[in-house]
C-alpha positions as protocol buffer text, in pm:
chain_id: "A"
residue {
  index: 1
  type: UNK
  ca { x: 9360 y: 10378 z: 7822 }
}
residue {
  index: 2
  type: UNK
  ca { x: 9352 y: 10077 z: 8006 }
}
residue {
  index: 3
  type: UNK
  ca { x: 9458 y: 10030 z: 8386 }
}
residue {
  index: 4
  type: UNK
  ca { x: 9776 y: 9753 z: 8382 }
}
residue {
  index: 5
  type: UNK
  ca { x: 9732 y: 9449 z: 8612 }
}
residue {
  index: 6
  type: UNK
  ca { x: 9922 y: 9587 z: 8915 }
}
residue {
  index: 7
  type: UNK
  ca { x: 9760 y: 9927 z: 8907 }
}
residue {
  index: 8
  type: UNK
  ca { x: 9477 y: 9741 z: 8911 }
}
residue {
  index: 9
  type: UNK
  ca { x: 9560 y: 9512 z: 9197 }
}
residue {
  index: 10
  type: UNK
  ca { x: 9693 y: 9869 z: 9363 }
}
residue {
  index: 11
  type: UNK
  ca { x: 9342 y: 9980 z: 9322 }
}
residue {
  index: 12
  type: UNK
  ca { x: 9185 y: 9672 z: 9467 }
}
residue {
  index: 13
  type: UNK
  ca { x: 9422 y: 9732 z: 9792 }
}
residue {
  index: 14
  type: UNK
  ca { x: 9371 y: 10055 z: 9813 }
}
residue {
  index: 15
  type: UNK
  ca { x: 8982 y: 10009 z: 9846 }
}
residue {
  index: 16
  type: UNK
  ca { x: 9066 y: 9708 z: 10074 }
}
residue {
  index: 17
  type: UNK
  ca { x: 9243 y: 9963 z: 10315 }
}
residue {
  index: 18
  type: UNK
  ca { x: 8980 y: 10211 z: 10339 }
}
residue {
  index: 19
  type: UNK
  ca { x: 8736 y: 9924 z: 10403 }
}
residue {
  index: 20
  type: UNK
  ca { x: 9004 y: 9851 z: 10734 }
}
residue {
  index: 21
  type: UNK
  ca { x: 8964 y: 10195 z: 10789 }
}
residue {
  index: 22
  type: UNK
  ca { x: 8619 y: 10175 z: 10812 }
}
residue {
  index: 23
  type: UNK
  ca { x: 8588 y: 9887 z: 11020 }
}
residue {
  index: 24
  type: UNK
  ca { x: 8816 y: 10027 z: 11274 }
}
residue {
  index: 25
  type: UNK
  ca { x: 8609 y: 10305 z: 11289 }
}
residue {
  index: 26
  type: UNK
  ca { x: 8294 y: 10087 z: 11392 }
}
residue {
  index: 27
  type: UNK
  ca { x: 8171 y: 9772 z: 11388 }
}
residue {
  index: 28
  type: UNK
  ca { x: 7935 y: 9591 z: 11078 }
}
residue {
  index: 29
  type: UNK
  ca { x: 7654 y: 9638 z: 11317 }
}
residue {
  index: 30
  type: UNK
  ca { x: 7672 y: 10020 z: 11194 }
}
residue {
  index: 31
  type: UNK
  ca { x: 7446 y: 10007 z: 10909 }
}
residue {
  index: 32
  type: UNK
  ca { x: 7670 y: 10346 z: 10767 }
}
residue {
  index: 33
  type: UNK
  ca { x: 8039 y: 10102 z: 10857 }
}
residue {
  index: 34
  type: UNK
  ca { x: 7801 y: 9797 z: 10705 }
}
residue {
  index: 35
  type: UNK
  ca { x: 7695 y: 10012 z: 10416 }
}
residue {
  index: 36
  type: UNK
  ca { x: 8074 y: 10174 z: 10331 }
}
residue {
  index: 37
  type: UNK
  ca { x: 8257 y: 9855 z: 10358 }
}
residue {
  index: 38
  type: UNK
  ca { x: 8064 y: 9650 z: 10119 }
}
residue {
  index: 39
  type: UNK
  ca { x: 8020 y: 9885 z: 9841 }
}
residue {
  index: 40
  type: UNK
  ca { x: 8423 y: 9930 z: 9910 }
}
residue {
  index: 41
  type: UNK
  ca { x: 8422 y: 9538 z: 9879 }
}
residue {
  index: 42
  type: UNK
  ca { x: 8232 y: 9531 z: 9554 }
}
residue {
  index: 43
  type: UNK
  ca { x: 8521 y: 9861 z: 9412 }
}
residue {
  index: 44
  type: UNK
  ca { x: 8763 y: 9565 z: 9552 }
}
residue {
  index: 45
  type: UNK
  ca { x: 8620 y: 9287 z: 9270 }
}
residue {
  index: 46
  type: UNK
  ca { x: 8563 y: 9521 z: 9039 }
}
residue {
  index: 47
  type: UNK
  ca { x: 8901 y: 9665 z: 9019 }
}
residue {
  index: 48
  type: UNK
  ca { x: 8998 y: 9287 z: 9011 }
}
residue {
  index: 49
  type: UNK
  ca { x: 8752 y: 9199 z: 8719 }
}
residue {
  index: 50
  type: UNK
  ca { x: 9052 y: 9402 z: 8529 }
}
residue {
  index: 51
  type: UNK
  ca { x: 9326 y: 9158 z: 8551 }
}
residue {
  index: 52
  type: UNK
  ca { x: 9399 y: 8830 z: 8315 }
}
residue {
  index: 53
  type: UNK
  ca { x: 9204 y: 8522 z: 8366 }
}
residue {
  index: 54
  type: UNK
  ca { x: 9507 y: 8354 z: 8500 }
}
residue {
  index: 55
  type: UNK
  ca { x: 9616 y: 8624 z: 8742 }
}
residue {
  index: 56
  type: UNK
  ca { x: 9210 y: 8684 z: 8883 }
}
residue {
  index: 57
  type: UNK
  ca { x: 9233 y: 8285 z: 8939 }
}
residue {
  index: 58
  type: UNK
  ca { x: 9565 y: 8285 z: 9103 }
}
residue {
  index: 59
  type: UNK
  ca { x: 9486 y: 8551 z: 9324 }
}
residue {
  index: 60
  type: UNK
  ca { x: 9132 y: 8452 z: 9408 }
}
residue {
  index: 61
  type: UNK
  ca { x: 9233 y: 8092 z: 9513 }
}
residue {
  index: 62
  type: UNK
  ca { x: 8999 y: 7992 z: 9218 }
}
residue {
  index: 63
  type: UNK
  ca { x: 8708 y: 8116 z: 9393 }
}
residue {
  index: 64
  type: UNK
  ca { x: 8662 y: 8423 z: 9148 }
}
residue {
  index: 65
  type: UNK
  ca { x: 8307 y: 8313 z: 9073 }
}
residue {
  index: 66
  type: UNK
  ca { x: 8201 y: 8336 z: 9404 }
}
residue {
  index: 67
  type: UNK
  ca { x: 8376 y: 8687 z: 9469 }
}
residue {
  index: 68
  type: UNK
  ca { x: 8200 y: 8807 z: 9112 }
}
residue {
  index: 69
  type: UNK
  ca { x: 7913 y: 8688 z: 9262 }
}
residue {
  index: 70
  type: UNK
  ca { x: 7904 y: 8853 z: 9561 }
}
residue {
  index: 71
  type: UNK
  ca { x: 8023 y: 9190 z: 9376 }
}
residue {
  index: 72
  type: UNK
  ca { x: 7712 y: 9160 z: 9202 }
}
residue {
  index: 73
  type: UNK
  ca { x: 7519 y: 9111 z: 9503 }
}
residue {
  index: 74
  type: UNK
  ca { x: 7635 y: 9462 z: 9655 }
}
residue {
  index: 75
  type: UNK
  ca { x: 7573 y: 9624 z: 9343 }
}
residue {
  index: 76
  type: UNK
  ca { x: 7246 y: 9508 z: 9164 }
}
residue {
  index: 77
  type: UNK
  ca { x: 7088 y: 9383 z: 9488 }
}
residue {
  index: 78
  type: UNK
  ca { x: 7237 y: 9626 z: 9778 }
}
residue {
  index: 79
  type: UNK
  ca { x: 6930 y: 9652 z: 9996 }
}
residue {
  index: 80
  type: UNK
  ca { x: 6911 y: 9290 z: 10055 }
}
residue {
  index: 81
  type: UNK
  ca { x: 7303 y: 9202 z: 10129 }
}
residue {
  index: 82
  type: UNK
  ca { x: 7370 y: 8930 z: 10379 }
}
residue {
  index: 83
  type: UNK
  ca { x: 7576 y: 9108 z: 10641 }
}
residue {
  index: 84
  type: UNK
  ca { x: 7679 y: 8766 z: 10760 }
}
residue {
  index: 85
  type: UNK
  ca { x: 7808 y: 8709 z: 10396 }
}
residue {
  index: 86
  type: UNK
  ca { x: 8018 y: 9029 z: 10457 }
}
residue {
  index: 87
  type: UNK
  ca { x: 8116 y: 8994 z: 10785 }
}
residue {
  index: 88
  type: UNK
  ca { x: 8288 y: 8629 z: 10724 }
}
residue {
  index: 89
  type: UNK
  ca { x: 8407 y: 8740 z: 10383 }
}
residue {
  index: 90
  type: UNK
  ca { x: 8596 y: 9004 z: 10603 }
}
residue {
  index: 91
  type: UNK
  ca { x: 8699 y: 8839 z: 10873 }
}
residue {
  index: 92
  type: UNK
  ca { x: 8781 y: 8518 z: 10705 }
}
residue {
  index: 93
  type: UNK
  ca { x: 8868 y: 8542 z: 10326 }
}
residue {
  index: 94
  type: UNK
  ca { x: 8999 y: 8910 z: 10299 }
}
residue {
  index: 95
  type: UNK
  ca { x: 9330 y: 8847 z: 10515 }
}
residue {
  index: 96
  type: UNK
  ca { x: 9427 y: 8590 z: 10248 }
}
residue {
  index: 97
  type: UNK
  ca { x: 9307 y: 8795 z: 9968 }
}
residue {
  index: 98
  type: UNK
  ca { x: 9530 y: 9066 z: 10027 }
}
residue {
  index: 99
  type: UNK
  ca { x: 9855 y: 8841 z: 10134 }
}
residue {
  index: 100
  type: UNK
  ca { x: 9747 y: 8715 z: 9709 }
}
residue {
  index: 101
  type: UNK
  ca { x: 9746 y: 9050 z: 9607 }
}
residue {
  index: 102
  type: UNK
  ca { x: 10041 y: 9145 z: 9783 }
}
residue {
  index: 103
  type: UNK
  ca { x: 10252 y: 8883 z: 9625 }
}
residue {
  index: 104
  type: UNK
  ca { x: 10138 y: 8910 z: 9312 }
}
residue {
  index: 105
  type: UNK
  ca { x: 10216 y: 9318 z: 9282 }
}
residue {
  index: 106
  type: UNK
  ca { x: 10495 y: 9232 z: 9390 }
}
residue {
  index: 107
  type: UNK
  ca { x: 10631 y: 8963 z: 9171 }
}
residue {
  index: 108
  type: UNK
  ca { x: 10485 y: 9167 z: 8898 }
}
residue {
  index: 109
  type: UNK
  ca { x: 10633 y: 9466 z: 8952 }
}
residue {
  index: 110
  type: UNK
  ca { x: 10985 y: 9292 z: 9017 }
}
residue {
  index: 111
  type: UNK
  ca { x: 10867 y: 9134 z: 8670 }
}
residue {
  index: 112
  type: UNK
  ca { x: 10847 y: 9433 z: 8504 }
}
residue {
  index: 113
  type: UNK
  ca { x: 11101 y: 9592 z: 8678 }
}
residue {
  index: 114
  type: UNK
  ca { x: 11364 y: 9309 z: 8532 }
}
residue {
  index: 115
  type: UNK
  ca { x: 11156 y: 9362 z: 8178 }
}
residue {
  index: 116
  type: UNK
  ca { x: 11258 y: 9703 z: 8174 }
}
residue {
  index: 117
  type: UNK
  ca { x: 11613 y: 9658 z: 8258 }
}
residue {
  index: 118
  type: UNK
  ca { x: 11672 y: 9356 z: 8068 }
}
């Protein structure tokens, strides 16, 4: 059975949040913190790689290459990650990922919600 898109943007912000959770904990320096958050990263895009064309364009900004990119970095090639890569993708794209992802759950769900009543 397949996941529908805003389970699968649920999933993508739930592994978003535990990646918070483990920079709160420590910093990227940690190579365990550095280690946790990017495979939680790569979960992130993967979950992502679910949706519709459209929807993983609207809410990557059009930068979905880049983030499929980098998901493959973590995973194929995950003793030789940038942590500079990380740490900007985290300090500077993330916020505006998830605002993207927040939106779009939402509208879908209020979507669906209007489907199911309508």
């Amino acid at each position: 059975m397949s996941r529908t898109e805003p389970e699968s943007i649920a999933d993508a912000l739930d592994h978003l949040e535990t990646l918070r959770r483990h920079i709160e904990r420590a910093d990227l320096n940690d190579a365990t913190v550095a280690d946790a958050v990017s495979l939680r990263l790569a979960a992130a895009i993967e979950s992502l790689s679910q949706l519709s064309i459209a929807t993983r364009d609207r809410v990557s900004g059009g930068h979905w290459n880049a983030m499929w990119s980098t998901r493959n970095r973590i995973a194929h090639g995950y003793a030789h990650i940038d942590l500079a890569v990380i740490r900007a993708t985290v300090e500077r794209d993330l916020p505006t990922l998830e605002a993207d992802l927040r939106a779009e759950l939402q509208a879908q769900t209020q979507t669906d919600g209007r489907t199911a009543l309508g």
